[in-house]
C-alpha positions in Angstrom: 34.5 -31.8 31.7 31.0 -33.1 32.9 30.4 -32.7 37.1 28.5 -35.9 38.1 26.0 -34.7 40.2 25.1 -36.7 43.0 28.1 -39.1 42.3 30.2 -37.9 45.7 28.3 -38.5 48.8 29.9 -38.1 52.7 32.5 -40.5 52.1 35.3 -38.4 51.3 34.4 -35.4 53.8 37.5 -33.3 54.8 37.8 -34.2 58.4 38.1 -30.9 60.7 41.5 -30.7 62.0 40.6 -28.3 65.2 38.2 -30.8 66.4 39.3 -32.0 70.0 38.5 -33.7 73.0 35.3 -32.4 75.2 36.4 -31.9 78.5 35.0 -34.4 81.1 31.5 -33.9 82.5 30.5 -32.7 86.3 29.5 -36.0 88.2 26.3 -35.2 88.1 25.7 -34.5 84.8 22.8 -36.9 82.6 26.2 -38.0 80.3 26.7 -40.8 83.6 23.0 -41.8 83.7 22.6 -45.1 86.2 26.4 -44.8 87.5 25.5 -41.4 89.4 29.5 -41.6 90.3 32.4 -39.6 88.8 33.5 -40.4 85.9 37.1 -42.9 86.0 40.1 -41.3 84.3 42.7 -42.3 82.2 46.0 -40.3 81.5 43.5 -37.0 82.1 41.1 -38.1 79.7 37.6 -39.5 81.3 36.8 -43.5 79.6 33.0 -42.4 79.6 34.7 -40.4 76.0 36.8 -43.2 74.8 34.7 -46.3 75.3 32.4 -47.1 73.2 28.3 -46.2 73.8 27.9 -50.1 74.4 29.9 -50.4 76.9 28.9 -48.1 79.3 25.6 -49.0 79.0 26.2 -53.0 80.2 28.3 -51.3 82.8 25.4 -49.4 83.8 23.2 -52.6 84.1 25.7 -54.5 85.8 26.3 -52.0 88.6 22.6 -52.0 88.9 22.2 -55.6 88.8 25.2 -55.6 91.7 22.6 -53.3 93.9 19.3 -55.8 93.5 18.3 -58.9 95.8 20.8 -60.8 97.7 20.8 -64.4 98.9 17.6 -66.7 98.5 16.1 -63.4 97.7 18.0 -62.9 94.5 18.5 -66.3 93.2 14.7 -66.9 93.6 14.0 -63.2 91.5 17.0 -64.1 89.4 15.3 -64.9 86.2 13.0 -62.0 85.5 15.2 -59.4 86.8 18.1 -60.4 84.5 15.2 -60.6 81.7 14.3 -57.2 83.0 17.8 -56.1 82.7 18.7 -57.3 79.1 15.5 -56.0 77.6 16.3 -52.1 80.0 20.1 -52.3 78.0 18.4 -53.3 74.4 16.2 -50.4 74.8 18.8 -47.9 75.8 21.3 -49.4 73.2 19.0 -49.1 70.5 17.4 -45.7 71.6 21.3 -44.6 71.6 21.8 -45.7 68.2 18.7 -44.6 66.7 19.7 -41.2 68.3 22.9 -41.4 66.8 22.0 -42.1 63.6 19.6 -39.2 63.4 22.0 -36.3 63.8 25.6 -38.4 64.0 26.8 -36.5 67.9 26.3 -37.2 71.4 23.7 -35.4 72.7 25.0 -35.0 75.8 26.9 -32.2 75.9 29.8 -33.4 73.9 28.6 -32.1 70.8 32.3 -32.1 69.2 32.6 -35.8 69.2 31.7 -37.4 66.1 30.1 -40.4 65.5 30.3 -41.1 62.3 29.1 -44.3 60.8 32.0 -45.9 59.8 34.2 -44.8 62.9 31.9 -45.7 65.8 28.8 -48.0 64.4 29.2 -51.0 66.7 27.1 -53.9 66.1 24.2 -53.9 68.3 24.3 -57.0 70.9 21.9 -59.0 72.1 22.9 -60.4 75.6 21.3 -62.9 75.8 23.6 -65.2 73.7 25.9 -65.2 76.1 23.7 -67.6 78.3 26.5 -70.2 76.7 28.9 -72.2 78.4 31.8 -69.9 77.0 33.8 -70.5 79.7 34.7 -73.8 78.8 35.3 -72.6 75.5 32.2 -73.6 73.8 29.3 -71.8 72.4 25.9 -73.1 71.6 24.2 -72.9 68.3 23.1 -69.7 66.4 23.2 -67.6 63.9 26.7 -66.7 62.6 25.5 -63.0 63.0 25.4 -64.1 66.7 28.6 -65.8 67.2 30.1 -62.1 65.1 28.2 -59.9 67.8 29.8 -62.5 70.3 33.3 -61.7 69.1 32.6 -58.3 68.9 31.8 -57.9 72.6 34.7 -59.9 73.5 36.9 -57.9 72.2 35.5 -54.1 73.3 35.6 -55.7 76.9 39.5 -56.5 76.3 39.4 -53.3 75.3 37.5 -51.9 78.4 39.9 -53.9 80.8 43.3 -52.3 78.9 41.3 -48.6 79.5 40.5 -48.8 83.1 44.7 -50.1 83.4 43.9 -54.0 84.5 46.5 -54.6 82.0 48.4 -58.5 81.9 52.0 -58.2 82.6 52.6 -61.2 80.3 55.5 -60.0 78.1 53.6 -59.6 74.5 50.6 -60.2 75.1 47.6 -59.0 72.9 44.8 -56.8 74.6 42.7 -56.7 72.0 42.1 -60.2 70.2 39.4 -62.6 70.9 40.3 -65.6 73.3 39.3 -67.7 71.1 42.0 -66.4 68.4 44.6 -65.1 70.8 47.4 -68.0 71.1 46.9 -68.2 67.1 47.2 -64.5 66.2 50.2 -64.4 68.7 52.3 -67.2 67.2 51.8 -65.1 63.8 53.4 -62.1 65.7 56.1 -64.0 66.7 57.4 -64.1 63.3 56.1 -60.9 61.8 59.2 -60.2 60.6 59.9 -62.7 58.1 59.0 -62.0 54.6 56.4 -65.1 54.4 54.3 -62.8 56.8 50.3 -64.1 55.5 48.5 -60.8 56.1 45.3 -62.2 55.2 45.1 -64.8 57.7 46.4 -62.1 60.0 43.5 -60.1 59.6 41.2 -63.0 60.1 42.8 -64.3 63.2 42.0 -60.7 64.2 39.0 -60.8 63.4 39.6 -58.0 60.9 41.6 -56.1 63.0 45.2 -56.4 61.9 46.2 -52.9 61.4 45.6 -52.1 65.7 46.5 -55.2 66.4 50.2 -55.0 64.6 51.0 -51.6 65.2 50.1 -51.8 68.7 52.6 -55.0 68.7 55.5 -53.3 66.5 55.1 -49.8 68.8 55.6 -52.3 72.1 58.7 -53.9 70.4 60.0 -50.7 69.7 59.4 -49.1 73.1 57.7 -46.4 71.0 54.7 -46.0 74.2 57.1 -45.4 76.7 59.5 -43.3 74.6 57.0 -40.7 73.8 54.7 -41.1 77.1 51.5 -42.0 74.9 48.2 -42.6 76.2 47.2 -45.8 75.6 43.2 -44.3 75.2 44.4 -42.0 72.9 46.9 -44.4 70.8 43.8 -47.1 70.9 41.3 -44.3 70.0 43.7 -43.1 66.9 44.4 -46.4 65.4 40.8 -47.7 65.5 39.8 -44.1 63.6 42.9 -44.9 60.9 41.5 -48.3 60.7 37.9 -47.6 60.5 38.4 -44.7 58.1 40.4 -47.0 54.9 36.9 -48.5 53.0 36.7 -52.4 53.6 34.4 -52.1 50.3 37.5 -51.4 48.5 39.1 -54.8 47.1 42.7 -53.6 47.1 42.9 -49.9 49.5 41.5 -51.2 52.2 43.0 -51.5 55.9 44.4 -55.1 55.4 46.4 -53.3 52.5 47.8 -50.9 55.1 48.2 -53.7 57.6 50.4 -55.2 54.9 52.8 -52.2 53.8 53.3 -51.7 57.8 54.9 -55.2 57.9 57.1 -54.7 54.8 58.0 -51.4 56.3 59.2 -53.5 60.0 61.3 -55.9 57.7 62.9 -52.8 55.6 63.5 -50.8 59.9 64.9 -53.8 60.4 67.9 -54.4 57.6 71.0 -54.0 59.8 72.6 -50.9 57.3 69.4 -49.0 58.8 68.4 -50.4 61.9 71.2 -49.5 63.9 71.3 -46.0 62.4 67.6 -45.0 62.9 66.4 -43.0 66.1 63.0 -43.8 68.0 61.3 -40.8 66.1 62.4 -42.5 62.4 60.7 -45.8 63.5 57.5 -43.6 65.1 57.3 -41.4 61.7 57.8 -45.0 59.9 55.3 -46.8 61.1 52.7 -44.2 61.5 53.2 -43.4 57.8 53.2 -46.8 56.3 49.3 -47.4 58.5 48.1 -44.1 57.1 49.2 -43.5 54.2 45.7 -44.6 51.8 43.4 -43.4 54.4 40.3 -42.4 53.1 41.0 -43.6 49.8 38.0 -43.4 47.6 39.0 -46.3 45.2 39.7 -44.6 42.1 42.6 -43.2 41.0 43.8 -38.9 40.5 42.6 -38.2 36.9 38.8 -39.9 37.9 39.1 -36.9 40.2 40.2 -34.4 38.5 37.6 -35.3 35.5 34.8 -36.0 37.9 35.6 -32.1 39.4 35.8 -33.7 43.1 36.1 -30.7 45.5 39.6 -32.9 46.6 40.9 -32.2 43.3 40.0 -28.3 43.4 41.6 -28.2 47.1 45.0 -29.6 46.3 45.0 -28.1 42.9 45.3 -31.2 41.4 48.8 -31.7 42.4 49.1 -35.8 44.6 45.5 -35.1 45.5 44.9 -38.5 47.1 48.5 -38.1 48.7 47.3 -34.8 50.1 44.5 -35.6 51.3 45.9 -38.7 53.3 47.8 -36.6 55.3 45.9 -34.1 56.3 42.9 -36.7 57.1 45.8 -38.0 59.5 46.7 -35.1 60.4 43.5 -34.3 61.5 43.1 -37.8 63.1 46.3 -37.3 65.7 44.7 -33.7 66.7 41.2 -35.6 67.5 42.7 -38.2 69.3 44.8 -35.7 71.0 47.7 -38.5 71.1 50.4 -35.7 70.4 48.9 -33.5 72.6 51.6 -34.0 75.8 54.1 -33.1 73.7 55.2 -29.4 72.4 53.7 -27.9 70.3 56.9 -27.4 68.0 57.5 -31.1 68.3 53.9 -32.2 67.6 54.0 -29.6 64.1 57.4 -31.2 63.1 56.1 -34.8 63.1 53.1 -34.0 61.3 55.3 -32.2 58.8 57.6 -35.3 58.2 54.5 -37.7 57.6 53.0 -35.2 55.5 56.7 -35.8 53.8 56.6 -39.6 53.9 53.3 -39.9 52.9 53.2 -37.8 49.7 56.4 -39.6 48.5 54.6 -42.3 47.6 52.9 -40.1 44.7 53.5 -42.3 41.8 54.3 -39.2 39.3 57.6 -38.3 41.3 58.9 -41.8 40.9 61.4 -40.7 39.0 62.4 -38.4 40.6 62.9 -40.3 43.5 65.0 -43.0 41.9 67.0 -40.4 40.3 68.0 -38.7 43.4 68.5 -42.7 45.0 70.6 -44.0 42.3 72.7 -40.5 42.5 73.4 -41.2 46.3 74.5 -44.8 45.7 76.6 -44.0 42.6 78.0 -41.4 45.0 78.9 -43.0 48.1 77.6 -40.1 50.0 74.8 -41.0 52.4 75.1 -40.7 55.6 72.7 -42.5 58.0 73.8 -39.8 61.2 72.3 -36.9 59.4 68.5 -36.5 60.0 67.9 -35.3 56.4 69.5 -38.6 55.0 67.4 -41.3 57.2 64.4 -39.5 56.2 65.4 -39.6 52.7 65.6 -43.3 53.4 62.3 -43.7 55.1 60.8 -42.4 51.8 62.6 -45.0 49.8 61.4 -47.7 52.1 58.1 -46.5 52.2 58.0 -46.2 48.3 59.1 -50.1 48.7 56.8 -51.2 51.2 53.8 -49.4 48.7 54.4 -51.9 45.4 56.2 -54.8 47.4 52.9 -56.9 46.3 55.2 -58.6 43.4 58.2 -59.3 45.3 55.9 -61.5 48.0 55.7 -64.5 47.2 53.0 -66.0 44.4 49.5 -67.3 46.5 50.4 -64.0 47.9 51.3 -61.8 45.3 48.6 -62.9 42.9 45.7 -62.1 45.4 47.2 -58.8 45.6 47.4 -58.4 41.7 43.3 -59.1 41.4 42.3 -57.3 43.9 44.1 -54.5 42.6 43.0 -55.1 39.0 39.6 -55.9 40.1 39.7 -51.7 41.6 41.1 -50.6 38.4 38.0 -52.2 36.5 35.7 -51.0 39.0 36.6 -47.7 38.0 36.7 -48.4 34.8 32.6 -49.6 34.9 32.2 -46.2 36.8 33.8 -44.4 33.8 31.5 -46.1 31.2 28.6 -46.0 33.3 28.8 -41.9 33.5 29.9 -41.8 29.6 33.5 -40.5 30.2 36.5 -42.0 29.0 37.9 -45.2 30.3 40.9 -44.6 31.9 44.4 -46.5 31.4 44.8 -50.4 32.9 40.8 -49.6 33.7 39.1 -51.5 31.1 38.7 -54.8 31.2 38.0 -56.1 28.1 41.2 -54.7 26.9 43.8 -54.8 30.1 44.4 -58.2 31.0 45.9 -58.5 34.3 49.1 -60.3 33.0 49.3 -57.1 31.2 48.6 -54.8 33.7 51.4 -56.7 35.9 53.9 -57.2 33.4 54.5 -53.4 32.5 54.1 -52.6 36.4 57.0 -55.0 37.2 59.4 -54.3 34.7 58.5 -50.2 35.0 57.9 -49.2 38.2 58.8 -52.2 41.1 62.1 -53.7 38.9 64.3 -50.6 38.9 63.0 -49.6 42.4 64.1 -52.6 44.1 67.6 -52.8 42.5 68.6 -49.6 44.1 67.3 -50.9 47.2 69.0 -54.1 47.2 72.2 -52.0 46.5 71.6 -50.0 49.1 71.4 -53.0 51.7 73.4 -55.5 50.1 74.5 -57.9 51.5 70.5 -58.4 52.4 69.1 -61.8 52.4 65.2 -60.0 52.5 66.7 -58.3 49.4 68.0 -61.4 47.5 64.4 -63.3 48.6 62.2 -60.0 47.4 64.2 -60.0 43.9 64.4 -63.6 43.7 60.3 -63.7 43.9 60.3 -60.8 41.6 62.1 -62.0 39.1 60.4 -65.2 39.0 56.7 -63.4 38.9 57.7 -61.4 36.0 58.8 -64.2 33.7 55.6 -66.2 35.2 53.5 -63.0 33.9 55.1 -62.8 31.0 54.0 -66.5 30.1 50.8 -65.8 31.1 50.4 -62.7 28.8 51.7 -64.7 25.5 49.9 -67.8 26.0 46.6 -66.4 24.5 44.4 -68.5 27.5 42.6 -65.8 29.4 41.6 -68.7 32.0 45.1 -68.6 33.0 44.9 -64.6 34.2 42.7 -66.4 37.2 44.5 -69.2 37.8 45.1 -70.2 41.8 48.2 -72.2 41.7 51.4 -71.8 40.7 52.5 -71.9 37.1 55.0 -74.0 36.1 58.6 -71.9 36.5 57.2 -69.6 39.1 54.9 -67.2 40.7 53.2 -64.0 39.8 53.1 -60.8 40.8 51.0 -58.5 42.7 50.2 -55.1 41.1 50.5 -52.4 43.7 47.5 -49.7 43.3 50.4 -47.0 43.4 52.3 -48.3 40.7 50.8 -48.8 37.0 50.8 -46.0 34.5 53.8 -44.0 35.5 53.9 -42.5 31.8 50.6 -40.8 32.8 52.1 -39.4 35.8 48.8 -40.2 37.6 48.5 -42.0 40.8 46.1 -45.1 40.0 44.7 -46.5 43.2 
């Protein structure tokens, strides 16, 4: 097998699971700068580690601005000290990030907090745009890189606000959004648990920020924060990492695609044969798993690894590599955020045991062998929801579910999934070619259509899979909608496939008789027993 050399860069770096939280510098330490005052905690942890650079450098300027000319005085000197101010915070803002990007730390003393680029590169923000008249809701003309640097600051200072506890007591309201998007990305929340749920416009409303934004919403309906005591910092600090660390260049595992199996996984928590069974811990180790579980994923499927002699493949002995390595990068991601850190440390170990569990269930070469064990229960009549083993069992199922739901969604939905998951698969495919190695399954275009590639993953993989579940919740309207759309995508792919007009494979409306389905990254190939992204 060849070893591309130079192929794997930093991007799929084992993230070091000891790494923890500095401990909070004396007041008078250079970390504080212009404040020259102790640093404000939160829950035990200081802010100055959990807010971003940016931040605390406008806090800086403000404070100092706060200390300059009063009265006639200052209005008089008001224009070039406020000029004087912006250019002082570009400087230090940009001397930061160069800094930054030159070794990746803080060189302040808290050498173990990373940096890296995808997890912490905030746009750099030039304040004078905000000489707008934003508070009547209107900004002036610029750039549209200026109104995103805009929304961007917007929302870090919601965030700063929910650190420092000025939190609004309105009952669901959203920290973290823009104004400007707020009532909008609320209304959708309102009715996040209906199966029409449009993740995509979600994630704009959100400014691309849909998979904090929901699971801070579902862990507030739940009561999951005051259950388990959590830090808000720390819950904030591990979501954004979970988010930031899924590749937005990846057209199918990317965040929205997590954002999108957490809200199937909401609707499955909340079918009434399982939601009055389930604990708070099963909707916790639920929902955690269903964010999580493609972090870090690289875009191409187990054998590319295994071929390409990635050091992931050598590590987990090429046994549910990408599963593996999803869980531990999580894993590592609760012990850096230190969110389980309150609780014991027997309790902590036994959570991140059970998403380990969750997480590589969805490992597309034990399919079978979860169905098997599925269909034996129901043929059975022996589950029983009051046993822990058997709602975890469950959970599996459900998260299995939530994984390849693309097809049972319905078809403007359902057929965006299905190209961008087929656009991957020939991405990797052009990789493959490109290095001389063999093409692998559904990954060459000119051969796999994506009627094709959707057809044989429906009637394979998503088909039998979600007529166990639908006898397992029956009577379920979600489960008479999902099967209703899936049966109607199927026969819609099938057409598509034997009509010999590739135009139709990219076709944006609905074909006469029904919609299409959406491939799920997880699901195509089973006879390979390979997990194709």
């Amino acid at each position: 097998m060849p070893v591309l050399e130079g192929l794997w860069g930093p991007d799929l770096r084992m993230r070091d699971p000891g790494l923890g939280v500095c401990p909070d510098e004396p007041p008078g330490s250079p970390v504080w700068g212009p404040l020259r005052t102790p640093p404000v905690t939160c829950g035990g942890l200081s802010l100055a580690l959990e807010l971003p650079a940016l931040i605390r450098q406008l806090r800086a300027a403000w404070r100092a601005r706060r200390g300059g000319p009063r009265g006639p005085e200052r209005s008089q000197a008001n224009t070039w000290v406020e000029a004087e101010k912006v250019e002082e915070v570009k400087q230090d803002t940009e001397s930061t990030s160069t800094h930054l990007e030159a070794d990746g730390r803080l060189n302040t003393g808290h050498a173990g907090v990373l940096l890296a680029e995808r997890r912490g590169s905030y746009p750099l923000i030039d304040l004078r745009i905000f000489k707008t008249s934003a508070q009547q809701g209107e900004v002036e003309s610029g750039t549209r890189r200026k109104v995103k640097r805009l929304l961007s600051f917007q929302r870090y200072c919601h965030a700063s606000r929910l650190l420092r506890g000025l939190v609004p007591h309105t009952p669901g309201s959203l920290h973290l959004l823009d104004d400007d998007y707020l009532g909008q990305a609320a209304h959708m929340l309102s009715k996040v648990g209906t199966w029409n749920f449009d993740i995509f416009l979600f994630d704009r409303l959100t400014n691309g920020n849909s998979l904090v934004t929901l699971m801070c919403h579902l862990f507030n309906v739940y009561g999951l924060i005051h259950h388990f005591q959590l830090d808000m910092v720390k819950l904030h600090r591990f979501l954004g990492m979970v988010q930031q660390d899924y590749h937005s260049q990846n057209p199918y595992h990317n965040a929205v695609h997590a954002a999108d199996v957490t809200q199937a996984m909401y609707c499955y928590l909340k079918e009434p044969k399982l939601a009055e069974q389930l604990s708070p811990l099963d909707v916790f180790l639920g929902l955690m798993a269903a964010a999580a579980h493609d972090v870090d994923h690289p875009g191409v499927n187990q054998p590319f690894l295994i071929k390409t002699r990635h050091h992931l493949a050598s590590l987990y002995q090429n046994t549910s590599v990408l599963e593996s390595h999803h869980w531990r990068s999580t894993v590592g991601m609760l012990r850096e955020s230190g969110l389980l850190s309150h609780l014991p440390a027997d309790m902590s170990q036994d959570i991140e045991q059970q998403l380990g569990s969750l997480i590589l269930a969805t490992d597309i070469s034990r399919q079978n062998e979860f169905l098997s064990t599925f269909r034996e229960h129901l043929d059975n009549q022996d589950l029983d929801l009051q046993l822990a083993s058997h709602r975890h069992f469950i959970l599996q199922i459900a998260l299995k579910c939530a994984d390849v739901c693309n097809p049972c969604r319905a078809w403007e939905l359902s057929r965006q999934w299905s190209e961008r998951v087929c656009e991957e698969f020939y991405r990797q495919g052009d990789l493959e070619r490109k290095f001389d190695l063999e093409i692998s399954p559904l990954c060459n275009q000119q051969a796999d259509s994506v009627p094709a590639i959707q057809t044989g993953f429906i009637s394979y993989i998503v088909e039998p899979l979600f007529e166990e579940w639908h006898r397992f919740t029956e009577p379920s309207p979600l489960s008479q909608t999902m099967l209703g759309h899936l049966h109607k995508n199927k026969a819609c792919w099938s057409r598509l496939l034997y009509s010999h007009t590739p135009s139709d494979t990219q076709t944006n409306s609905t074909p006469e008789g029904g919609g299409g389905g959406g491939g799920d990254a997880e699901g195509e190939g089973e006879g390979e027993g390979e997990d194709i992204p």
